[in-house]
N, C-alpha and C positions, 0 to 999 in steps of 0.2 A: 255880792252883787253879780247878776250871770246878763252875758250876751245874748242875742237874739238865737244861739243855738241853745241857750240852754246849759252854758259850762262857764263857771266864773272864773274870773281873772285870776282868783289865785291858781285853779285848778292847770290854769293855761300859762302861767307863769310856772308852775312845778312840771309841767313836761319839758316845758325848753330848757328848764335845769338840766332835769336828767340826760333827755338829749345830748346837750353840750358834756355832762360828764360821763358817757358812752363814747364819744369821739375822742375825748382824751383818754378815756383807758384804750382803745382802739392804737389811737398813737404812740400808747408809752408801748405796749406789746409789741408795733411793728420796731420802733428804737429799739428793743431789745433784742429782738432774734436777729435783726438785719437782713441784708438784700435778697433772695433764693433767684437761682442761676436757673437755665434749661438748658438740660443737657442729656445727650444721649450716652451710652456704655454697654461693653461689650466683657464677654468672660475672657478674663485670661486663660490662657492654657497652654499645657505643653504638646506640640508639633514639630515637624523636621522643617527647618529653615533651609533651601536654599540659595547660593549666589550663582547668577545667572549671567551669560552673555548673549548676545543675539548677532545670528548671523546670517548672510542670504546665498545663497548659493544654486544650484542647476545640477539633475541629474544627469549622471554619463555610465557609460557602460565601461565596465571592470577589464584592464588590461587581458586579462588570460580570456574573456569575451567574443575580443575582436579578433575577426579574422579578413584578411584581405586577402580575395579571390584573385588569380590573375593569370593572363590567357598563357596555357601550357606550350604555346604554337601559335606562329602565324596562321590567324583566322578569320572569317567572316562572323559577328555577333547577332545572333536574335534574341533579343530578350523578353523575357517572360514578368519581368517584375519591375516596381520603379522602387524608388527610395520612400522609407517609413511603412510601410509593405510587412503586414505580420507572413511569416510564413510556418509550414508544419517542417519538421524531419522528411526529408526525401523529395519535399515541392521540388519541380523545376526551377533553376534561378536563372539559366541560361541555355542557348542551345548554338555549339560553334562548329559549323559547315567548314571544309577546309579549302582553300584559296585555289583558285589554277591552276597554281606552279605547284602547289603540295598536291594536286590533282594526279601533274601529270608524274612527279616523282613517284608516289606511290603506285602508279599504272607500271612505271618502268622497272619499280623494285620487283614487284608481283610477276612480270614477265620474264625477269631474269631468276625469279625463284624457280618459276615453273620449267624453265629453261634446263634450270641446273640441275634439276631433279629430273629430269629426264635422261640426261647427259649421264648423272650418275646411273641409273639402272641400265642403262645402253655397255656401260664400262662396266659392270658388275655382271653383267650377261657374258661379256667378251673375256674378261679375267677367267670364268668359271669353265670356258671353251678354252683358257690357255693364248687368249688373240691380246690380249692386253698385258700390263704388266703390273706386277704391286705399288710403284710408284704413280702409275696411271690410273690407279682405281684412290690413294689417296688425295691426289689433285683433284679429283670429281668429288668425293666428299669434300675437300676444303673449300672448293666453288661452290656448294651446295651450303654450307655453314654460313659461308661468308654472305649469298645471296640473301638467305633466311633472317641474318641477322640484322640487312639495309634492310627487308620489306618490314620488321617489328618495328625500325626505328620510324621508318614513315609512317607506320601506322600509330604510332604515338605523336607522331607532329603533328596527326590527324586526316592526314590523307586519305583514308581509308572511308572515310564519309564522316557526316556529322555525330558530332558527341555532345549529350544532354548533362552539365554540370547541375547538380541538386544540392538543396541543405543539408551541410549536415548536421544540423540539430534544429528543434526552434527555435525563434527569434524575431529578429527585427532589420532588413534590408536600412544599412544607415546611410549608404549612399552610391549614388551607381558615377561610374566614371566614361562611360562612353555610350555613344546611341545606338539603337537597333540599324545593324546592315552595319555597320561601319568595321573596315579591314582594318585587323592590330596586328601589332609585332609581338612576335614569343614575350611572356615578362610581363605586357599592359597589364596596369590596375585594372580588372573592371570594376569590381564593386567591392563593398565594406560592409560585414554581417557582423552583425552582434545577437552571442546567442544570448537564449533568457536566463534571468539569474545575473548573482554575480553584481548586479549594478554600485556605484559609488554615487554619496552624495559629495560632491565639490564645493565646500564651503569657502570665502572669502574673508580674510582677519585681517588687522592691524598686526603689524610687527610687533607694539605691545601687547596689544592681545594675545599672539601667538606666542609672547614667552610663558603666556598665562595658561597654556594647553597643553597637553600631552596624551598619550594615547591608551585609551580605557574612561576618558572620562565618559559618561555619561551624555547622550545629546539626543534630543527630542525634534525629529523633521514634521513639518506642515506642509501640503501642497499649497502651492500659494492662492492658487484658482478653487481649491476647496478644501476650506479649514477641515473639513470633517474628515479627510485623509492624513490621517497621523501615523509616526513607526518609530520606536525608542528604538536604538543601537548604542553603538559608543564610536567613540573617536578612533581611527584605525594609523594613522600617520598624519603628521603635521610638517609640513614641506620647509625646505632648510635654505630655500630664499625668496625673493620678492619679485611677483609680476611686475615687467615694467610696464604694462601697458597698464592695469588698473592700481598699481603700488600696493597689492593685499599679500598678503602670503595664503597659499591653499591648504585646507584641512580638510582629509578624507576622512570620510563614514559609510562603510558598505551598507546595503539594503539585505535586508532578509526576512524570513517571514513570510505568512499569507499576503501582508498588506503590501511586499515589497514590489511585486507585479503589478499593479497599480500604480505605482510612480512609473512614467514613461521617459525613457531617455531625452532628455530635452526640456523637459517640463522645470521650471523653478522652485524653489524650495525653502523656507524658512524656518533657520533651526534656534531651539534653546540650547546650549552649551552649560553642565550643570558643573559649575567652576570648584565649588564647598559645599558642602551639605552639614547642619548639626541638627540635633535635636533637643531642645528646651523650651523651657517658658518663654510664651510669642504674644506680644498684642499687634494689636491693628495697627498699623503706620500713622495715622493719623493719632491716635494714641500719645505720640511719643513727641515731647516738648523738649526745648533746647535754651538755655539763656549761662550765662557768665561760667554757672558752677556746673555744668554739664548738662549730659538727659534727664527727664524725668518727667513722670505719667503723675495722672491724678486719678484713687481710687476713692471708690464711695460706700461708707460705714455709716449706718443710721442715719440715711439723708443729709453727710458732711463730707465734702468734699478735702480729702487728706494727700497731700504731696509726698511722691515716696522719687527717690532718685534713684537712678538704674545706669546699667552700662548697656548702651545700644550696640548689638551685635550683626549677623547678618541681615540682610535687607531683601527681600525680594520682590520687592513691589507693594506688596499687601500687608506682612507679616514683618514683623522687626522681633529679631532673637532678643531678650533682654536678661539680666542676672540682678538679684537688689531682694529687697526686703519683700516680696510679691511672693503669693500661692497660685495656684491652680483653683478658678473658681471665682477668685474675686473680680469684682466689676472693677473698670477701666471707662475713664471718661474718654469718649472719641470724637464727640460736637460737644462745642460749647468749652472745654478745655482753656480756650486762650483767655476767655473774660477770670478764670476762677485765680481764686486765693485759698492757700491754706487755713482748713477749717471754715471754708465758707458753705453754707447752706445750700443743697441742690434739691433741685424736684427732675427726676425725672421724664421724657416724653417720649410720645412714640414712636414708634420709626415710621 
């Protein structure tokens, strides 16, 4: 007997069989393979793991650097430069006029020289006529020595008129100590030069940290203001006790190099401290799972996700060193890891 399409009942009874025995093989096939996971994975492989510390610190110029200028003599100052002030070799840094009183000293030295040196050719004239005596002609030389030897010293105190103090090397003017016109005593600071070169980065540690450091390690500076200013050096000394004002202990690191001129006294600085370094088989941090019986990754073989236990080694953020039944090559689950079982089924996805 057929329906108004055209197809009988039994015809339309033997699809829905088949149908319904399509879904059940359908079902017994998914019971059998069971659940498939998505997950992502990455090659293992062997790289150098580093352990890292971080630290922040400020550039300063290198003790043998600085030099502190300071007035040779009571003077008048004019100054040519202010502080942070690049200068060349030979620039002017200052110009000191000398005072009144060193004015008039050195007028009286000078007149007593000329004095004495007249005196002495007067007596040296008379000796040679027989009017004088040999005792009289070395009194006029010692007057004349003696004289000569007060107008040098005034003219070193500067009496003599002004004297233009220059760099002596280049650099960088780090801080002036007095203002233009103002009267000093012999000795004044005036200023503080730091030539170029040379400079120290001043890093800041923990007293635990600092037992952790020594000098040759390895340490990587950033300017803080621009990542893209980087300079590897090493550690140069590690200071043997504790700021009290910030409670860090200080770790030097000289600058060197092209790029070291570009870090500017003052400027801040962020360093890596490279603590350990090895080299082995590394996967991704994310990688590496942890529960009762220790670490352990999950790699994948013919689309089955197989647990292998490992010993986690250095750590540096990204890379975790590990040792265990692993090659060079094999895929490591690193999403999707937390849902898996051993021997469970994965599919792949993309990143």
């Amino acid at each position: 007997m057929k329906n108004g399409n055209g197809i009988s009942k039994v015809s339309l009874l033997l699809l829905v069989l088949a149908g319904a025995a399509f879904a059940l093989v359908a079902h017994a096939v998914e019971a059998d393979s069971g659940p498939v996971a998505l997950v992502q994975t990455a090659l293992v492989s062997e790289r150098s793991v580093a352990e890292t510390l971080r630290a922040f610190g400020s550039v300063e110029p290198g003790p043998r650097q600085l030099r502190v200028i300071a007035a040779p003599r009571a003077s008048i100052v004019a100054l040519d430069v202010a502080a942070g002030m690049h200068v060349k070799r030979g620039a002017p840094l200052m110009t000191l006029a000398p005072t009144p009183e060193a004015a008039v000293l050195y007028a009286q030295a000078a007149s007593q020289a000329g004095y004495a040196r007249s005196a002495l050719k007067r007596t040296q004239n008379l000796f040679q006529e027989k009017l004088a005596t040999r005792d009289q002609l070395a009194a006029a030389q010692k007057a004349l020595s003696d004289a000569e030897a007060n107008l040098a010293a005034q003219q070193r105190m500067g009496g003599g008129g002004p004297t233009v103090i220059r760099a002596p090397a280049d650099g960088v003017v780090s801080a002036v100590g007095v203002a233009s016109g103002a009267h000093v005593a012999a000795d004044t600071a005036l200023l503080t030069y730091s030539e170029q070169g040379g400079n120290y980065a001043r890093l800041g540690v923990t007293p635990t940290q600092a037992a952790q450091i020594h000098s040759g390690m390895p340490v990587n500076l950033s300017a803080v203001f621009d990542a893209q200013l980087t300079l590897a050096t090493r550690i140069s000394q590690v200071g043997g006790q504790v700021d009290p004002a910030s409670g860090l202990v200080d770790v030097l690191a000289p600058l060197a190099g092209k790029a070291a001129a570009r870090f500017l006294p003052g400027g801040n600085v962020t360093a890596k401290i490279t603590l350990k370094q090895v080299r082995s088989l590394a996967v991704p941090r994310a990688a590496v799972l942890r529960d009762t019986q220790g670490a352990y990754v999950f790699i994948v073989k013919n689309d089955i996700a197989h647990r292998v236990n490992v010993k986690a080694g250095l750590d540096d953020g990204i890379w975790v060193a590990v040792s265990g039944d692993l090659r060079a090559s094999e895929r490591v689950v690193t999403l999707g890891n937390y849902e898996l079982t051993d021997g469970m089924a994965v599919r792949e996805t993309a990143r």
